[in-house]
N, C-alpha and C positions, 0 to 999 in steps of 0.2 A: 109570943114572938110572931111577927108579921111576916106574910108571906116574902116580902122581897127578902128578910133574914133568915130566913129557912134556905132559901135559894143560894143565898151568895154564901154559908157557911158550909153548905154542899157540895159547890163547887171548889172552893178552896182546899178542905180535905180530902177531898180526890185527887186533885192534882198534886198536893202537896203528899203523897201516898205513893201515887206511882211514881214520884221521884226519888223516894226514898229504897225502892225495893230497887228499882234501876241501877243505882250509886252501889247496893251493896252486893250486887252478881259481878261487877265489875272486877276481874284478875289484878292480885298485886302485880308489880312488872320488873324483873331481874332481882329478885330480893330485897330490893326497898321498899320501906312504909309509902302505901299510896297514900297521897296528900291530897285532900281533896276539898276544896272550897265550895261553900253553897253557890251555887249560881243563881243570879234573879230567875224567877219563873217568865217564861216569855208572855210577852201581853195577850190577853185571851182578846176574842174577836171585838170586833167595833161593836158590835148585838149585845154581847154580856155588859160589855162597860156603859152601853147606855140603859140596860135594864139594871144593875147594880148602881149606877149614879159615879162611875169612874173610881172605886176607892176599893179596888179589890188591891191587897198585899200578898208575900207570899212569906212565909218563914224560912228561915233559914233550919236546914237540919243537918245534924250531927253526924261526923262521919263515923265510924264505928272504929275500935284500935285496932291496931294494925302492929305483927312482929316486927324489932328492930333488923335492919339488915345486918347479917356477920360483916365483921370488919375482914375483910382479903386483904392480905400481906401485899407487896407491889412485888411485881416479877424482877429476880438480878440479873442485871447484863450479863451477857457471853464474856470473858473476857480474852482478851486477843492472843491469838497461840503465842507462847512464847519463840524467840527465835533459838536453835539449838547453838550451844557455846561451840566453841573451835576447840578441836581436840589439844590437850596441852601439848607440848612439847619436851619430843623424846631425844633423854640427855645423848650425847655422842660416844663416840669410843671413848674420852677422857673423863665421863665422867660431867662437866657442865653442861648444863642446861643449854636448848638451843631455840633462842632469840626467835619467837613468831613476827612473820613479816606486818611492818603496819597497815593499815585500811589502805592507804592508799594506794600501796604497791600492791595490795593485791586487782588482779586481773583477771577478770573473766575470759577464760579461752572459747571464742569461738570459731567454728568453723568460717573460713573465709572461701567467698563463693569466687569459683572460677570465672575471669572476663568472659563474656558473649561477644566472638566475632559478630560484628556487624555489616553483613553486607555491603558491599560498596559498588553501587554501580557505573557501570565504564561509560565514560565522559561520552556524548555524543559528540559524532563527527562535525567539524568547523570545516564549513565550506569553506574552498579556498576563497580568496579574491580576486571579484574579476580581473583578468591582465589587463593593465593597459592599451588602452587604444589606440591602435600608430595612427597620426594623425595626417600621415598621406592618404589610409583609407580613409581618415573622419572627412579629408578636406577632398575628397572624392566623390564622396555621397552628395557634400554639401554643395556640389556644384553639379549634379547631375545636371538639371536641366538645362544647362549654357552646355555641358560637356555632350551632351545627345542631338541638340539641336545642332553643334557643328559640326558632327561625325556622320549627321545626314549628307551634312554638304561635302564632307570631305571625303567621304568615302570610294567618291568618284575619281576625285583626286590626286588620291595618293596610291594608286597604283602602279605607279612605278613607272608609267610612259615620262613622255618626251614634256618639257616644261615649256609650253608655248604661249601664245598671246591669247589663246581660248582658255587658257588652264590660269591665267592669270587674272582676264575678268572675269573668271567663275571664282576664284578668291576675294576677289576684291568686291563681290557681290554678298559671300559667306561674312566679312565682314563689319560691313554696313553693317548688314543684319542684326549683326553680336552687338554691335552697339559701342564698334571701336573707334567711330570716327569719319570723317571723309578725309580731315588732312592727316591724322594719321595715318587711315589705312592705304594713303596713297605715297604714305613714306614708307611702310612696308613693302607692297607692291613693287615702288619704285627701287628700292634696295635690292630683292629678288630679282627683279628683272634684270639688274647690275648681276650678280653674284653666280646666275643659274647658267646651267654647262650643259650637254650632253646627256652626260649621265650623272646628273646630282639630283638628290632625293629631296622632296615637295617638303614632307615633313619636318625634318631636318632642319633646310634654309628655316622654314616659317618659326621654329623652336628659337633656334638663334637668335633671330632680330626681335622675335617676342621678349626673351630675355634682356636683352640688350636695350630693350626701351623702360623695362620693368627695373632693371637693378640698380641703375642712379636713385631710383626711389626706394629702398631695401634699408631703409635707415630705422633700428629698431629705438624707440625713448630711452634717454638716458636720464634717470632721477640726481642729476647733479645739482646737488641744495649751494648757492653761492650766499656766503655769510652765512649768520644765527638762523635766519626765518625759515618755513616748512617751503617746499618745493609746490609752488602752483601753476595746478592744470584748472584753463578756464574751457571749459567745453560750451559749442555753440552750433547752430544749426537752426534748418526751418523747423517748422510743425511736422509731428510726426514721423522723424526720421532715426528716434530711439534714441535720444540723447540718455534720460535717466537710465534708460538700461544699463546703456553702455557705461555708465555712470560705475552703477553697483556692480556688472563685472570686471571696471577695472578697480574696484576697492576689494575685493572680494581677489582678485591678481596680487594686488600690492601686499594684502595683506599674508596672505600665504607667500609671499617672500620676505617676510617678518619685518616688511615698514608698519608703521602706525600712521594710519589714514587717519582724515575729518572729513567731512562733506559737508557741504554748503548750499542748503538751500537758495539758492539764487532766482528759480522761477517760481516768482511770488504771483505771476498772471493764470495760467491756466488751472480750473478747477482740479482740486485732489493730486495738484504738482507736489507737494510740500508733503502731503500723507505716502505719496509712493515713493518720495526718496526716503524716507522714515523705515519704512516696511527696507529698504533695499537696507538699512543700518542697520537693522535686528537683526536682520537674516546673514549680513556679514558680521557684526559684534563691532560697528568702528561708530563712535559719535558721528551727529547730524546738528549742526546750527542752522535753526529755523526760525519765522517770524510768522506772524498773519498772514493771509493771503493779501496780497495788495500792499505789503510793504517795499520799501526800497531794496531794489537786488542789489546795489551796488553795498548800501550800508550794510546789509545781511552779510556780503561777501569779505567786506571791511571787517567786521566782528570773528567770521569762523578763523580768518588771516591772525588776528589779533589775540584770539583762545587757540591757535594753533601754536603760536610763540610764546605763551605762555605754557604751554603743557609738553611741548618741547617733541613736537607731533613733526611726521616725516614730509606727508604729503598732504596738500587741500584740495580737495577736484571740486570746482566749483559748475553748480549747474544754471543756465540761463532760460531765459523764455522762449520759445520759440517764432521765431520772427519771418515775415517776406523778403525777402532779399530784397525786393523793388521795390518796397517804403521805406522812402529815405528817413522818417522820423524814427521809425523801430530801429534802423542799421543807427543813427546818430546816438540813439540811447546804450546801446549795446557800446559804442564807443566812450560812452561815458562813463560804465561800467570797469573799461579797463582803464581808465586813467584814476577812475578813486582804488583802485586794485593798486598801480605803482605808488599813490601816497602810504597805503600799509608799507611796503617796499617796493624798493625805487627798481628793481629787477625785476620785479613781478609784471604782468604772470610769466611764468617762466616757458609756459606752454601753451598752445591757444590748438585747441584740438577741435576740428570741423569733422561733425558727423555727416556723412552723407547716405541716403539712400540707395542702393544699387537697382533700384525700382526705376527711379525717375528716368534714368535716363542720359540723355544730352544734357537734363534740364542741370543736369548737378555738375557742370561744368559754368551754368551761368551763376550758381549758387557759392561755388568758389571761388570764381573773381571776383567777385560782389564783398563777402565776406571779408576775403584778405585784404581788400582797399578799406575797410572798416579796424579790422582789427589785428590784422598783422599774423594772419593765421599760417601757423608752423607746422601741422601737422595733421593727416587724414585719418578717418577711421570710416572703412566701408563698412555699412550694415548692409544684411538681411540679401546676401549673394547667394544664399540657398532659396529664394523666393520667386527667384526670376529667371529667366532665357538669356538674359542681356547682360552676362558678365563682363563682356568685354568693356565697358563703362571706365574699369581699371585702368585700360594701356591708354583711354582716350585722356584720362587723368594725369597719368605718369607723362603722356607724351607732351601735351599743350601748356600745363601749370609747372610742372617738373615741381611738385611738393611732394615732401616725404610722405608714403604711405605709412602709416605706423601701425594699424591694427585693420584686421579685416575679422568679420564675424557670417560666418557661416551655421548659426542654429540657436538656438534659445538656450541651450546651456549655459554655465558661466563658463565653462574651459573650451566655449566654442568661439570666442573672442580670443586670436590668438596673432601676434605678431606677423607682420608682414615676410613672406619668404618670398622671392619672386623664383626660383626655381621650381619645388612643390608646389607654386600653384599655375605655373603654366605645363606643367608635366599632367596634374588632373584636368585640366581641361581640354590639353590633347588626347587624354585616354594613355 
């Protein structure tokens, strides 16, 4: 035999040697016969196989026998307690058997748990509501500064002396001021200086003819719808003199006397006109008929007239653009306005309401003649009398147009817009 077969039959029974002693030190395991298959011998190094020529094999060897495992029985189930029968049923006095109630009638008695009071804690206190505001105080306030300003001058006044020609043109000086007028205040004046005595009170006289020049105009609106159509108020005025306000605190009036407003976009000219009478409808809850900016105000006012007689709505306050009294092309438009207003209906508008400024002036005296030779204007509403020194603007109103005052507004509230009274409001301005 050659050396390379000496070598490779050496090493095969070696290895095939110590796998067999390996195999049989190995533990059966839980009482089964170990099964044990040859396994290929693992390839010996890259070095043998190229000195052997690659052809080493390995035998397979025997496993040695092995006890069979006992066969163990399988474990028996627990089986489930029985349940204990119901004791029979013991016969009566007579002798018969007595009837065990069926499954269903019987009832499990358990203890019933007692309610738990639950606490209850005591309601916090509701403030009251604030009281109503007397509106001699509101309209006191709201005319302080006219009312301070001629209590400077009157002060001297009305002390009780003799009522002479110096105490007359220091009145008729107080009044200029106020911004009552020249021909009026020289028909007051002039009245006084008829009327005063001896011993007659300054106060007094000047209360009376104030009155008396102020209550021909004391004429509060009256919503008289004639025919089927809604009752229209066409509101008009220059720039700036709080037309839409007055707008929404008279819808925001009407409506808390449970008419059903519309409003009408009418001033299609001034930027974000159209958005803040919108805002003024949300905030009262009453529909708004609007168009583009730059639409026809007449046709706009025709349409809210038109969806107001359909929906069977009380009142339409229509709002307009605000215009110069002294261009005659804006007053001609404004009059155009109210003639496509009487083709909706031949009555309409049924109210033509001039806002004026209590700011201006004199100037709101040329604002209303202007105006009413345009449109036929029935009715005043002074704004913004809390703003100014110069409320007497009022008597110079009431005395020279003799137009109804209808609403005077003393503060930004909406219940600051309130009907013309001319007793309460020359009582707060005399103090």
């Amino acid at each position: 035999m050659s050396l390379r077969s000496r070598v490779r039959h050496r090493y095969v029974f070696s290895f095939l040697r110590a796998r067999a002693a390996r195999l049989a030190d190995a533990p059966a395991s839980a009482g089964r016969p170990l099964l044990r298959f040859a396994e290929p011998a693992p390839r010996p190094p890259a070095r043998v196989f190229a000195f052997l020529g690659g052809r080493a094999a390995a035998r397979a060897v025997p496993l040695p026998p092995q006890a069979p495992a006992p066969d163990v029985p399988p474990r028996p189930l627990r089986p489930a307690p029985a349940e204990p029968a119901p004791p029979a049923p013991e016969p009566d006095a007579a002798g018969a058997p007595v009837t065990a109630p069926a499954q269903s009638e019987l009832r499990l008695e358990q203890p019933v748990a007692e309610p738990v009071p639950i606490p209850v804690e005591a309601p916090e206190a509701i403030e009251p509501a604030p009281p109503p505001v007397d509106w001699l105080a509101r309209m006191r306030d709201g005319l302080a500064r006219t009312r301070e300003k001629l209590q400077e001058s009157f002060s001297a006044l009305f002390q009780g002396g003799a009522i002479d020609e110096d105490v007359l043109e220091e009145l008729e000086t107080v009044l200029l001021t106020a911004d009552v007028g020249l021909a009026v205040t020289e028909a007051i004046v002039g009245r006084i200086r008829e009327r005063a005595g001896g011993g007659d009170d300054l106060r007094a006289l000047l209360r009376d003819e104030l009155l008396q020049l102020l209550r021909p105009c004391e004429q509060p609106l009256e919503l008289v719808r004639e025919g089927e159509g809604p009752f229209v108020i066409l509101v008009v005025g220059v720039n700036g003199v709080g037309k839409t306000t007055t707008i929404g605190k008279l819808a925001r009036r009407f409506r808390d006397e449970g008419r059903s407003v519309l409003l009408a976009a009418g001033d299609t000219f001034r930027a974000a006109a159209v958005e803040q009478l919108q805002v003024w409808g949300e905030r009262n809850g009453v529909p708004v008929v609007a168009q583009q900016t730059g639409a026809d105000s007449a046709a706009v006012i025709f349409d809210a007239i038109e969806s107001a007689r359909a929906r069977n709505i009380d009142v339409v306050i229509a709002d307009t653009a605000g215009r110069l009294h002294n261009k005659d092309n804006l007053m001609d438009e404004l009059a155009k306005v109210a003639r496509v207003i009487g083709k909706a209906d031949a009555s309409a508008p049924h109210e033509v309401l001039l806002v004026l400024d209590a700011g201006t002036g004199q100037n709101a005296l040329a604002q209303a003649d202007t105006f009413r030779q345009a449109v036929q204007v029935s009715g005043i509403a002074m704004t913004k009398l809390d703003g100014t020194a110069r409320g007497g603007i009022l008597f110079a109103v009431a005395g020279q147009l003799q137009i109804p005052i209808r609403f005077i507004g003393i503060g930004e509230q909406a219940a600051d817009l309130r009907p013309f009274e001319a007793e309460p409001f020359v009582d707060a301005l005399l103090g």
